[in-house]
C-alpha positions in Angstrom: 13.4 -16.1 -66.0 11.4 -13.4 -64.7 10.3 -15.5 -61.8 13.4 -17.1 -60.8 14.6 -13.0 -60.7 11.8 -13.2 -58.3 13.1 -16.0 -56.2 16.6 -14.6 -55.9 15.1 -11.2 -54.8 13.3 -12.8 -52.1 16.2 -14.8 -51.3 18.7 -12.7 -51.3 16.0 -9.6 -49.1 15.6 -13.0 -46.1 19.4 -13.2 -45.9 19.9 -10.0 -45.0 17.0 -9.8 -42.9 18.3 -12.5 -41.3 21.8 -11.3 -41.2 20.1 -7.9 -39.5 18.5 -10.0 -37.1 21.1 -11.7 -35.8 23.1 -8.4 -35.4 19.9 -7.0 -33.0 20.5 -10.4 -30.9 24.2 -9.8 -30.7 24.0 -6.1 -30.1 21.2 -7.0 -27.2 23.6 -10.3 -25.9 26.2 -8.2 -26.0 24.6 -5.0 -23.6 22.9 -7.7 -21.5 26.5 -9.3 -21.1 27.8 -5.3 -20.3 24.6 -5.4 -17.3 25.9 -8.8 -16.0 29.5 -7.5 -15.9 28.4 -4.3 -14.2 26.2 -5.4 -11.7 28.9 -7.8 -10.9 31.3 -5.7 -10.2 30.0 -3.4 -8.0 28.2 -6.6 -6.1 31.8 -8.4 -5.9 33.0 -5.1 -4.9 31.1 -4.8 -2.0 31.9 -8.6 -0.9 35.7 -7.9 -0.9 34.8 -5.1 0.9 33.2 -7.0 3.8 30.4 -5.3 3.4 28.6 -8.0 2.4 28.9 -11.7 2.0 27.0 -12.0 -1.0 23.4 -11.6 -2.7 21.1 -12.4 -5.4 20.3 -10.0 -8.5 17.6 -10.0 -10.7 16.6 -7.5 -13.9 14.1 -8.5 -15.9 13.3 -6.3 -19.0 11.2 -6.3 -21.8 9.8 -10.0 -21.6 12.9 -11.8 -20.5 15.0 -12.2 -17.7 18.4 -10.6 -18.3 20.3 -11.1 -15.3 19.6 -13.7 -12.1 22.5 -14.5 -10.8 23.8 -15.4 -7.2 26.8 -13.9 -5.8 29.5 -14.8 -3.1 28.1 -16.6 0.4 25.3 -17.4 1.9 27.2 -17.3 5.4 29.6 -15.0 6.4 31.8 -17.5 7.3 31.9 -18.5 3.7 31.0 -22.1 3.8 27.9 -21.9 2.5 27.9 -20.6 -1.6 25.1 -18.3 -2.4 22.8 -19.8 -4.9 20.2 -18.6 -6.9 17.4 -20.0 -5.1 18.8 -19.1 -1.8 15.7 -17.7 0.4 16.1 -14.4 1.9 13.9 -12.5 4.9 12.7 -9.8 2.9 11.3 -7.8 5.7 9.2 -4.7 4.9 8.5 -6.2 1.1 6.1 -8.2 2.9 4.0 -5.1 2.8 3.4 -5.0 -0.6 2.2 -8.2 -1.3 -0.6 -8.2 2.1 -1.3 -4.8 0.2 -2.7 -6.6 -3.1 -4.2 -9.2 -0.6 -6.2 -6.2 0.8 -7.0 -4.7 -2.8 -8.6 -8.0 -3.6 -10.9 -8.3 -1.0 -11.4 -4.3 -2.4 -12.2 -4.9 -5.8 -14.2 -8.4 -4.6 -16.5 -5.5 -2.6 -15.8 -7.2 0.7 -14.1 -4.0 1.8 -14.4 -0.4 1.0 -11.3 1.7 0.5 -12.5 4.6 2.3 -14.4 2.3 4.9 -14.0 3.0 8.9 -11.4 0.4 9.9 -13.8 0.3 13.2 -16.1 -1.7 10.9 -14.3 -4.0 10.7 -12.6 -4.1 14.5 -14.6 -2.2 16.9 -11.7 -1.8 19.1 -10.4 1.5 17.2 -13.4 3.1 17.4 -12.3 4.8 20.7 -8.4 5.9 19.7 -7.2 8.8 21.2 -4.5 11.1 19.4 -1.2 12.7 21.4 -0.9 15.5 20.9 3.0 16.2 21.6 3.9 19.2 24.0 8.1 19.2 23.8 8.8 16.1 26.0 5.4 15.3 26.8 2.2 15.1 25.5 -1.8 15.5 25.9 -4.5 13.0 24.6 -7.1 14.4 22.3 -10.1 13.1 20.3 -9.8 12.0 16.6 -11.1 14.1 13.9 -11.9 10.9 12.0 -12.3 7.9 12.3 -8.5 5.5 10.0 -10.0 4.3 6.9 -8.1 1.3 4.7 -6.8 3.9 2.5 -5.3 5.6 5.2 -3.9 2.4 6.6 -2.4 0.9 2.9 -0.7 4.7 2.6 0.7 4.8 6.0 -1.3 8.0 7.1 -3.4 6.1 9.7 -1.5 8.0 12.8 -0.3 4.4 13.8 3.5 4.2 13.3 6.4 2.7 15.3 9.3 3.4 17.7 11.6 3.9 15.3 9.7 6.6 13.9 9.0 8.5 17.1 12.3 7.5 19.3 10.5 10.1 21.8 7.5 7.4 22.5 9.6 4.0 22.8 8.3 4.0 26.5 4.8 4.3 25.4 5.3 1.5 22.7 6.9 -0.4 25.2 3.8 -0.2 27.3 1.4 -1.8 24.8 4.1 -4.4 24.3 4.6 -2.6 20.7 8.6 -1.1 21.1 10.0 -4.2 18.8 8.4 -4.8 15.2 11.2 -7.8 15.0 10.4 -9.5 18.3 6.6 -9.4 19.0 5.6 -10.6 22.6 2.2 -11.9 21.0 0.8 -14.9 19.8 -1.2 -13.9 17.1 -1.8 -11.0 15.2 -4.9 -10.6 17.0 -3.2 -10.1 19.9 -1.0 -7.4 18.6 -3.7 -5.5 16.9 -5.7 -5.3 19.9 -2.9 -3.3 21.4 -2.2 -1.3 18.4 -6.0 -0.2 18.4 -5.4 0.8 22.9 -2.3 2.7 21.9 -3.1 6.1 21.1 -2.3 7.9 17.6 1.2 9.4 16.7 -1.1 12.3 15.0 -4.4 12.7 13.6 -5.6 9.9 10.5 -4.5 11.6 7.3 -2.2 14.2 8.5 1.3 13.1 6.9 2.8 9.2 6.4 4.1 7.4 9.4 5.9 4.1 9.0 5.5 1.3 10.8 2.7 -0.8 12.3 -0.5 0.0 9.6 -0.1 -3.2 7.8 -0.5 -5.4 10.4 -3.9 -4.4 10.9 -4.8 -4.7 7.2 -3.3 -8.2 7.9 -5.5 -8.9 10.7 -8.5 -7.5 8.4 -7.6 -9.7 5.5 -8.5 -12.9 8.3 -11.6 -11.0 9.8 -12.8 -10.5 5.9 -11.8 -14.2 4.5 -11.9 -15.9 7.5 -8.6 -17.5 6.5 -5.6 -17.2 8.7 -3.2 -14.6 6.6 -0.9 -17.4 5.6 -3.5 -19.1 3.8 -5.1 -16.4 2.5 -1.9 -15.7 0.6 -0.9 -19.1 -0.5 -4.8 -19.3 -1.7 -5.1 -16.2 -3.5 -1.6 -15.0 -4.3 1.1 -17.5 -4.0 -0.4 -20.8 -5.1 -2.0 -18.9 -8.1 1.8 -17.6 -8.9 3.5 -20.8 -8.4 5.4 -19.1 -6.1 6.9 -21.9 -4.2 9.4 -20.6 -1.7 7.5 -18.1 0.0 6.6 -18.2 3.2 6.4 -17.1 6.6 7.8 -20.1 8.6 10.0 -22.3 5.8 9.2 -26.0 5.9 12.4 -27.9 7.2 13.3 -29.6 3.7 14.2 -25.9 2.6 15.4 -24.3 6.1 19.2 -24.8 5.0 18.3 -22.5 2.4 17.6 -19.8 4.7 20.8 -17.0 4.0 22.7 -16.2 7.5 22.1 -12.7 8.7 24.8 -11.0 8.8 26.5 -7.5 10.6 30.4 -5.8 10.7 31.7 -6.4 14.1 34.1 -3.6 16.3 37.1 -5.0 13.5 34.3 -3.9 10.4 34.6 -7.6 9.8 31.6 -9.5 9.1 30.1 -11.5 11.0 27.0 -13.8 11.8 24.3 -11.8 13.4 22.5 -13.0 16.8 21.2 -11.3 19.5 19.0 -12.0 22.8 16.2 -9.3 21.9 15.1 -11.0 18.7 15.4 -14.8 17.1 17.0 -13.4 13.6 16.4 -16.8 12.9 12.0 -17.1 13.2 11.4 -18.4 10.0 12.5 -21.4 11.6 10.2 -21.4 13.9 7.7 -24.6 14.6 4.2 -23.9 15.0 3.9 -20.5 15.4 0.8 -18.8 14.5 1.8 -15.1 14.5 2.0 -14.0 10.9 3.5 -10.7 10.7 2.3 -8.5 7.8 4.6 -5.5 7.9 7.7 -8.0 7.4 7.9 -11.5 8.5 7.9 -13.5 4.7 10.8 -15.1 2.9 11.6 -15.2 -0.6 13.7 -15.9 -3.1 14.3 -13.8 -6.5 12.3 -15.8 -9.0 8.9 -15.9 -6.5 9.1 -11.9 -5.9 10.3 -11.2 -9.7 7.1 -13.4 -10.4 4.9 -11.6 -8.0 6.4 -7.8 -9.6 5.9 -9.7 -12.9 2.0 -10.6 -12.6 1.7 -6.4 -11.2 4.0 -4.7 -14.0 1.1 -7.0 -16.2 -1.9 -5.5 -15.3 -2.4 -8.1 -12.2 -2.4 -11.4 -15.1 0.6 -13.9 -15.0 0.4 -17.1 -17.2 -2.8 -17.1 -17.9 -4.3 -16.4 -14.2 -5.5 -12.9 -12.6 -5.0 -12.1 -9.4 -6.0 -8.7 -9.4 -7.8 -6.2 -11.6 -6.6 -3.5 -13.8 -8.9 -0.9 -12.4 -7.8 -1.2 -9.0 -4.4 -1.7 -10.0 -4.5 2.3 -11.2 -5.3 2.9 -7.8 -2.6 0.9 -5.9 0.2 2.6 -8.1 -0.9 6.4 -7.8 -0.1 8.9 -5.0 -2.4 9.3 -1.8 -0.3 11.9 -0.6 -1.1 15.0 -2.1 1.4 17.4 -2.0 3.1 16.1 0.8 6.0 13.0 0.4 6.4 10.0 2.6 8.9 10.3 5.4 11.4 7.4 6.7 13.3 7.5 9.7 12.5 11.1 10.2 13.6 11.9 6.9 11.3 13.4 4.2 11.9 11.2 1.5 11.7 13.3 -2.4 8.9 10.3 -3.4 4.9 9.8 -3.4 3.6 6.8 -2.1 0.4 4.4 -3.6 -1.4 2.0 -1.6 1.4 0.0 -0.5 4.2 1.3 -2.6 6.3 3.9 -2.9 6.5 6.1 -6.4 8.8 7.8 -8.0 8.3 11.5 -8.4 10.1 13.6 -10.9 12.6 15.2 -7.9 12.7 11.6 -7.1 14.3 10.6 -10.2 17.5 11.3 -9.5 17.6 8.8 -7.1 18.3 5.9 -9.8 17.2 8.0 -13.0 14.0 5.2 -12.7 10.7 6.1 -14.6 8.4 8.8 -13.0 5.3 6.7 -11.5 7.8 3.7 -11.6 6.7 1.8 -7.9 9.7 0.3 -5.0 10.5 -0.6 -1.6 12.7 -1.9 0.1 13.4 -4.3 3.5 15.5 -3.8 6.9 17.6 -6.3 5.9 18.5 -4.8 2.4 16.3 -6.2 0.0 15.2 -4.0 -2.5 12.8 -3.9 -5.6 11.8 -1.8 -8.1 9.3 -1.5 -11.2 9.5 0.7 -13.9 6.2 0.2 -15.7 7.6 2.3 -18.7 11.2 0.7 -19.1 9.2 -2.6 -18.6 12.0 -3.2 -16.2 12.1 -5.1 -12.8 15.3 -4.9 -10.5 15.2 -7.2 -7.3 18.4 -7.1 -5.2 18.6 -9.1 -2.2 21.4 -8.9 0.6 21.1 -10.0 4.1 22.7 -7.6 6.3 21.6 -5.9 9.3 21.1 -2.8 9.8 19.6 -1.1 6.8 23.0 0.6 5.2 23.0 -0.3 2.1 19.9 1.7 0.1 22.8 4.3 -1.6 24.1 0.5 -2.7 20.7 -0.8 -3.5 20.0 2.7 -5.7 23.6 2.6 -7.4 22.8 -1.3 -8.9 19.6 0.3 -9.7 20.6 2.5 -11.8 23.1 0.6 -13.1 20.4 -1.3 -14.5 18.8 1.3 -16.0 21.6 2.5 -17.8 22.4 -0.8 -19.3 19.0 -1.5 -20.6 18.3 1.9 -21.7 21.6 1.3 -24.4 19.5 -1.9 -25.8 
């Protein structure tokens, strides 16, 4: 008697534990279901509002994929439905993955962090800096020599036109005026006229964006002795199973490719195309110019997997890409006091080796985690990861020019407010 008391205790303890249970699954199927209606809305929002023709989100949180889901087209013209492996140009979050190329040949003790970048390409050894007088400008000597550090946080002194509209002539001059059309052949090429052109200001004096990651490209195939494509595929992609990413798409997946799109005069959209750039060079045959400050494509899944294998210490089904130790280092500020600047515009965020962070004043951005690591890409692809939440956000959009980031922050923090309610 006494044991069959037992056995109905027990019994009666598993159905409700089980009845419990299946109230946490509802309760988390039903705020997951809340994020997907959400982030749909404002994404289907912006397609009747021709400011896009559709995209790709993707929220991972807490071990599983909550949302992926493709939105609207993958033309402006709306022929073409947007799928979930439709492969996007994701631009400047190129950088973050020839970043953890760089780290590996760090932690491997091929390269020092705070190594001379002349060591590895004589040619910089002999920069000059401008120094800027109102519209013109004298050339004086370096104070240091660029280390890697300097060049994975953007404080080399090597930036871009877009960041100093006043030098487009001189950037024009070393063939270095258009980060989107390069008149080279190689990256060789470029970064031999990167190390001629002189300094935007002295090596770790403040962030400038633009051209730094190239050259860690072009010391990634110095160092491995592997072209930059195939050092990625070897060490990153390949190990990732990341299967669509690329710098020049094989043909059996080029229809994949999402148009580019702008608003015309009538704030229609339309498909973009112009004579000073092919917005269409993953297509390209046989080029061998690999262009590390933005020239892969991607799709949601290889990226989220990428984020994934980081947000996890640098391990991702069983394999390690990267090390835990230098990890800490890639995802904490190099800036000091001072922030990273964008378009002229002090942003309120640190940045790592390769990433931005999230500082407290930065937080009200998207309300993400302080030390939580993003970027973003000209053609409005974002990321972001939130090592606390255990939350990755990728949304990808293919519009040009780069209006959207207020848009790519709002579905952001939608995010976060959804999963913060699980």
């Amino acid at each position: 008697m006494f044991h069959r008391y037992i056995l109905q205790f027990n019994s009666m303890q598993i159905k409700k534990l089980v009845l419990s249970l299946l109230a946490v699954l509802l309760i988390q199927a039903t705020v997951r279901s809340q994020a997907c209606l959400l982030i749909d809305s404002l994404i289907e929002q912006q397609i009747a509002n021709q400011q896009i023709s559709g995209g790709v989100a993707y929220i991972y949180h807490q071990n599983k994929v909550i949302v992926k889901k493709a939105y609207g087209w993958a033309d402006p013209r709306r022929t073409i439905s947007m799928k979930e492996n439709s492969i996007f140009r994701i631009a400047s979050n190129t950088k973050v993955i020839v970043s953890i190329g760089v780290l590996q040949l760090v932690e491997k003790g091929l390269v020092g962090l705070d190594d001379a970048i002349e060591k590895y390409i004589p040619a910089f050894a002999s920069q000059q800096v401008i120094q800027a007088m109102g519209d013109t400008f004298n050339l004086v000597q370096r104070k240091r020599s660029i280390t890697i550090r300097d060049l994975l946080s953007h404080q080399s002194g090597i930036a871009s036109a877009d960041e100093y509209p006043k030098q487009r002539a001189l950037y024009a001059r070393y063939g270095l005026s258009n980060s989107l059309s390069p008149k080279f052949t190689t990256l060789a090429e470029e970064v031999e006229q990167i190390a001629a052109m002189p300094l935007m200001h002295q090596p770790g004096e403040r962030f400038s964006y633009g051209l730094s990651t190239n050259v860690l490209g072009r010391l990634i195939e110095l160092v491995s002795g592997l072209s930059l494509d195939k050092y990625l595929k070897k060490n990153i992609f390949r190990p990732l199973g990341m299967k669509d990413t690329y710098f020049y798409l094989p043909e059996s997946k080029s229809a994949r490719l999402v148009k580019m799109s702008y608003r015309n005069a009538e704030n229609q959209l339309e498909e973009f195309s112009t004579p000073i750039f092919n917005i269409d060079y993953p297509l390209l045959d046989n080029s061998k110019y690999y262009s590390a400050i933005g020239g892969l494509v991607s799709t949601v899944t290889d990226l989220g997997t990428f984020l994934l294998c980081l947000l996890q210490e640098g391990a991702y089904s069983g394999k390690r890409i990267i090390g835990k130790e230098i990890l800490e280092q890639f995802w904490t500020n190099q800036l000091g006091n001072k922030t990273f600047i964008f378009g002229g515009i002090p942003s309120s965020n640190n940045f790592g080796l390769g990433v931005g962070l999230t500082t407290k004043a930065g937080q009200k951005m998207n309300g993400a985690s302080e030390g939580s690591f993003f970027w973003g890409g000209a053609f409005n692809t974002a990321y972001m990861v939130d090592r606390n939440r255990k939350l990755i956000t990728i949304f990808f959009f293919q519009r040009t020019p780069f209006v959207l980031p207020w848009f790519l922050s709002q579905l952001e923090k939608t995010a976060i407010q959804c999963v913060d309610q699980m």
